[in-house]
C-alpha positions in Angstrom: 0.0 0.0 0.0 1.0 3.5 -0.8 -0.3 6.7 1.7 2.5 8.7 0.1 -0.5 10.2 -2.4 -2.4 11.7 0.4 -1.1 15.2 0.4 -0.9 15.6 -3.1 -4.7 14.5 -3.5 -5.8 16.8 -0.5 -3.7 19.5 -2.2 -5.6 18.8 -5.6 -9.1 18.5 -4.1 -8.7 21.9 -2.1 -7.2 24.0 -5.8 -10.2 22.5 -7.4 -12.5 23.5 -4.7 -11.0 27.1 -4.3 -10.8 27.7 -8.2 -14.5 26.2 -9.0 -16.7 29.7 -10.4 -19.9 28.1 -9.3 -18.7 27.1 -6.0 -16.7 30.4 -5.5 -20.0 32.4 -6.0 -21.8 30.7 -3.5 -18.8 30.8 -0.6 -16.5 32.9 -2.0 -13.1 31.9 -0.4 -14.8 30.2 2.5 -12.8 26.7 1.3 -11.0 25.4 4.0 -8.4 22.6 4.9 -8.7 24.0 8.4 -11.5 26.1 10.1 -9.3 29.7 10.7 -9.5 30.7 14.3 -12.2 33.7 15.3 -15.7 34.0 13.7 -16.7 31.7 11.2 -18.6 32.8 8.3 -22.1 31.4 8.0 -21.5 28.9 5.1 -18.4 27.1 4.0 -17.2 24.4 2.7 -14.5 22.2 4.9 -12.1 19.2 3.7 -12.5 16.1 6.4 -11.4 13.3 7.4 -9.9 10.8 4.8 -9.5 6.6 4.8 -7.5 4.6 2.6 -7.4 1.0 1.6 -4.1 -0.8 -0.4 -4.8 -0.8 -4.1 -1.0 -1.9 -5.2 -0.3 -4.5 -7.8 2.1 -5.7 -10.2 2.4 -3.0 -11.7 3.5 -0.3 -8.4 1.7 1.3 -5.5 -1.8 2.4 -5.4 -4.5 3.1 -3.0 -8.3 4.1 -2.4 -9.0 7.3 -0.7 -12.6 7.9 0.4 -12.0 11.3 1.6 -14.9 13.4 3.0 -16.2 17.3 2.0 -18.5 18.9 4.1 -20.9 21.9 3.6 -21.5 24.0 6.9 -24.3 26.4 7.5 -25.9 28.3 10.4 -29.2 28.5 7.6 -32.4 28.1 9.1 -33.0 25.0 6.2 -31.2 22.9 4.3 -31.7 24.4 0.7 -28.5 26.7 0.8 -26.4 23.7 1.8 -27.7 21.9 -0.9 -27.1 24.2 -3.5 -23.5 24.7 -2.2 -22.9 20.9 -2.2 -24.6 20.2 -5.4 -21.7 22.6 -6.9 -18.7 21.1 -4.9 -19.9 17.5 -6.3 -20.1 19.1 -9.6 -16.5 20.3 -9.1 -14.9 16.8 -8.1 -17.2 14.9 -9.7 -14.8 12.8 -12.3 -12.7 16.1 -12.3 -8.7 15.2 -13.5 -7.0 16.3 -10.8 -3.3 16.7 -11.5 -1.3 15.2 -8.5 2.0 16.5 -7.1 3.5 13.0 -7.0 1.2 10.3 -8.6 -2.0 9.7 -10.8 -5.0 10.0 -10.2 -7.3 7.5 -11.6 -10.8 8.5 -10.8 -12.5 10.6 -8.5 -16.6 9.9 -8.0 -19.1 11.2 -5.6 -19.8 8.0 -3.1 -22.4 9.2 -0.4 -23.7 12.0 1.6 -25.2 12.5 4.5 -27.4 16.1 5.6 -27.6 16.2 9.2 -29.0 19.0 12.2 -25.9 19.7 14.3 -26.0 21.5 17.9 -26.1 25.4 17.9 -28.7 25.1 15.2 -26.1 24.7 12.4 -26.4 22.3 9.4 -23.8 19.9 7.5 -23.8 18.0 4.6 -21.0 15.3 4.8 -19.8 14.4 1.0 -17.7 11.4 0.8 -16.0 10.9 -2.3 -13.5 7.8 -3.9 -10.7 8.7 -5.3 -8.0 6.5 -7.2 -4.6 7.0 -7.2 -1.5 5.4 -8.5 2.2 5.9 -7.6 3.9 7.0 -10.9 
């Protein structure tokens, strides 16, 4: 198994987040990797956690990243959130992603969840699968 793509897919998800016009119009540059400290703003968009399985063969090392995006929103109702994550899924969905070190495969929307969290926020948990190979 290889880990050693991990930081060059997060790095590639996050550009294509940030540089996505549709999604920049709904959260401007509200894309984070890590929530800044203060105030947050009322909707963005966070990278999350991440698992990966072994995907090597013959042929070198490879693995399967689900890796998760949520949407985040003090909105009263879950249509906002929505919208935003309906335009981060268009963004990732089957995008090719160049990689720092490595290929990646494919990248397809997997799940999501929508959930009421305390404080009256709301989050949409995206989780995506991603294939990479070691070049």
């Amino acid at each position: 198994m290889s880990y050693a793509m991990s930081a060059a897919l997060q790095g590639a998800v996050y550009q294509q987040l940030s540089g996505d016009g549709a999604l920049s119009a709904l959260v401007g540059s509200d894309i984070y990797d890590a929530l800044p400290a203060g105030t947050l703003p009322g909707l963005y968009v966070l990278l999350g956690s991440e698992t990966a399985k072994d995907a090597s063969d013959q042929s070198g090392g490879g693995a399967w990243h689900d890796l998760t995006v949520a949407v985040v929103t003090d909105a009263a109702g879950f249509q906002m959130a929505k919208t935003v994550a309906a335009a981060a899924c268009d963004a990732l969905n089957d995008a090719g992603l160049a990689l720092d070190r490595g290929r990646l495969v494919s990248l397809r929307f997997l799940k999501a969840r929508a959930k009421r969290e305390s404080g009256g926020l709301r989050r949409i948990d995206m989780t995506f699968r991603a294939r990479v190979e070691d070049d």
